[in-house]
ZANU-584713 format. One record per residue (C-alpha): residue in one letter; x, z, y. Coordinates in steps of 0.2 Angstrom, whole numbers, m for minus. Each point is the difference from the previous one (the first is absolute). Example, Ala and Ser with C-alpha at 12.3 -4.5 7.8 and 13.67 -1.06 7.14 Angstrom:
# residues 2
 residuo    c1    c3    c2
       A    62    39   m22
       S     6    m3    17
END
This chain:
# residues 78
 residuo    c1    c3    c2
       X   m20   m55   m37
       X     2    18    m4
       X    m9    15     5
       X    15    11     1
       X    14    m2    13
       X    16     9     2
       X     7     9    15
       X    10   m15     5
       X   m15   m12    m2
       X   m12    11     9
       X    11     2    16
       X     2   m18     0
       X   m19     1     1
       X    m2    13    12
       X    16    m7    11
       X    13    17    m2
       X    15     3   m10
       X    m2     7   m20
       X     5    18     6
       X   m15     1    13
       X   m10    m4   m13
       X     6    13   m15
       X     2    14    13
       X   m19    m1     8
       X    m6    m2   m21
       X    12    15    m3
       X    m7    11    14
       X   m20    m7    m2
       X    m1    m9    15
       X    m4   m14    m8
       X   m11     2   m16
       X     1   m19    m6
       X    11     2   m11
       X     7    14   m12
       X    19     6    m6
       X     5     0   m19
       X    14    10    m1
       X    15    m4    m9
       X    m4    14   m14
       X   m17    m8    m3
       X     6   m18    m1
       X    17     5    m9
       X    11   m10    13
       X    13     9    13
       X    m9    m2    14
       X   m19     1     6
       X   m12   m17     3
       X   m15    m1    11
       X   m15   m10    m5
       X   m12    m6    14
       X   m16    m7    m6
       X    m3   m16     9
       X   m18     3     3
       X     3    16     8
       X    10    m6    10
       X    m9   m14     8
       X   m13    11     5
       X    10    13     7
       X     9   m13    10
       X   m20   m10     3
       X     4   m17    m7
       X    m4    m9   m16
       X    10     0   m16
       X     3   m16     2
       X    11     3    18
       X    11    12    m9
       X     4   m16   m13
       X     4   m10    15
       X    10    14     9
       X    10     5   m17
       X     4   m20    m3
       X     6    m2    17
       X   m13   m11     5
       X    m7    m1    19
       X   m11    15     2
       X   m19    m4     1
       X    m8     3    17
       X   m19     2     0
END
């Protein structure tokens, strides 16, 4: 799987809508992930990379449940 997840992919995982998630990144709420601006990347408008790993720890769950989360699967209980 990837280590990099998109806005959409990571409120998937965290169970939000994409806004949520670029807004709380924007302000530094959440410091998972980081903003590439549209100058930097050459595109109209910003993307937001969310490192995978960083985000399993900041939510307390193994990599692995954000795989299961992203595909759809049945979340893990422990």
């Amino acid at each position: 799987m990837q280590d990099i997840l998109n806005s959409s992919q990571a409120a998937r995982v965290i169970g939000c809508g994409p806004q949520k998630v670029r807004e709380r990144i924007k302000r530094g709420i959440w410091t998972f992930g980081t903003i590439v601006t549209a100058k930097e990347a050459g595109n109209t408008q910003n993307s937001y990379e969310i490192n995978k790993y960083q985000l399993a720890a900041y939510l307390g769950i193994p990599p692995e449940e954000v795989d299961r989360r992203w595909k759809g699967g049945q979340a893990h209980e422990n």
